[in-house]
C-alpha positions as CSV (number, residue, x, y, z in Angstrom):
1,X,102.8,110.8,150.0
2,X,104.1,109.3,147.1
3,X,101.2,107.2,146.3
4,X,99.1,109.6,146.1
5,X,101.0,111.6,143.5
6,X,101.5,108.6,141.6
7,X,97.8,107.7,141.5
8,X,96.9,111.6,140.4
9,X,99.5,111.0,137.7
10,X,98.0,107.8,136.3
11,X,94.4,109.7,136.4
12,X,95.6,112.4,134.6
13,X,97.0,110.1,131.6
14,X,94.1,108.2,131.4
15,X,92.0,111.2,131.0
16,X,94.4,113.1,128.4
17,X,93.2,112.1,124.8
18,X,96.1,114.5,123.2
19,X,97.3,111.3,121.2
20,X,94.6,109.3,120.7
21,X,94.2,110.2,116.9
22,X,97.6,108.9,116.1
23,X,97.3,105.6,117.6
24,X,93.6,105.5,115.9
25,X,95.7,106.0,112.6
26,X,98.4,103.3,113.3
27,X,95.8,100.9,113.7
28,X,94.0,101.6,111.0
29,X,97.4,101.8,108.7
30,X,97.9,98.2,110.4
31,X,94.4,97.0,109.6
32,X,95.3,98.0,105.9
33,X,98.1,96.7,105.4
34,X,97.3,93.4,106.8
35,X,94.2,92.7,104.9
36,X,96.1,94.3,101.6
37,X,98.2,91.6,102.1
38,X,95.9,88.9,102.2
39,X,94.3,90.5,99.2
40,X,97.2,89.8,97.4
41,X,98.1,86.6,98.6
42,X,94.5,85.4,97.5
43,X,95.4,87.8,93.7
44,X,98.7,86.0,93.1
45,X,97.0,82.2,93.5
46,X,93.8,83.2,91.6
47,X,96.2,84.7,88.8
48,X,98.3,81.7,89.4
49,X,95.6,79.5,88.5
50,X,94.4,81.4,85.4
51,X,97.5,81.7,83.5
52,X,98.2,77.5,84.3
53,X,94.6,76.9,82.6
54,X,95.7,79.2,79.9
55,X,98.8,77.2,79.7
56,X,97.9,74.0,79.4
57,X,95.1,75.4,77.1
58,X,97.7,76.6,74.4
59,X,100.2,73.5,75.0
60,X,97.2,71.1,74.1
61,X,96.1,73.0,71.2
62,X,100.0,73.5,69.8
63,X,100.3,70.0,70.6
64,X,100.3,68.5,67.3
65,X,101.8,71.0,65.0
66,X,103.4,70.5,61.5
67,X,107.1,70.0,61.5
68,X,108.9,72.4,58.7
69,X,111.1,70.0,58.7
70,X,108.8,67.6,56.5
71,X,107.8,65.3,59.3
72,X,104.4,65.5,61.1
73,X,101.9,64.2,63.3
């Protein structure tokens, strides 16, 4: 007799849908916050990138800059 009872119980989870819409929302929180976070893993290298170039653009072009001191390039 058991069986039986355990089966109808099984049957009548899989047919109750009461919280469905809060396991649809913590997967789509997940799926958020996953690809947010390659977002800005991909942001922080671009940015990286740009302000190195920018870098390296200012230290060449302050490369050869008078000395107050009297001396020079």
């Amino acid at each position: 007799m058991r069986p039986v009872h355990t089966r109808a119980t099984w049957r009548a989870m899989a047919a109750d849908e009461s919280g469905q819409d809060i396991i649809e929302y913590g997967f789509l929180g997940a799926l958020i916050g996953i690809v947010s976070i390659l977002i800005w893993q991909a942001l922080v290298g671009t940015v990286s990138n740009v302000y190195s170039a920018a870098d390296t653009g200012v230290q060449n072009a302050s490369a050869c800059t008078p000395d107050p001191g009297g001396g020079g390039c």
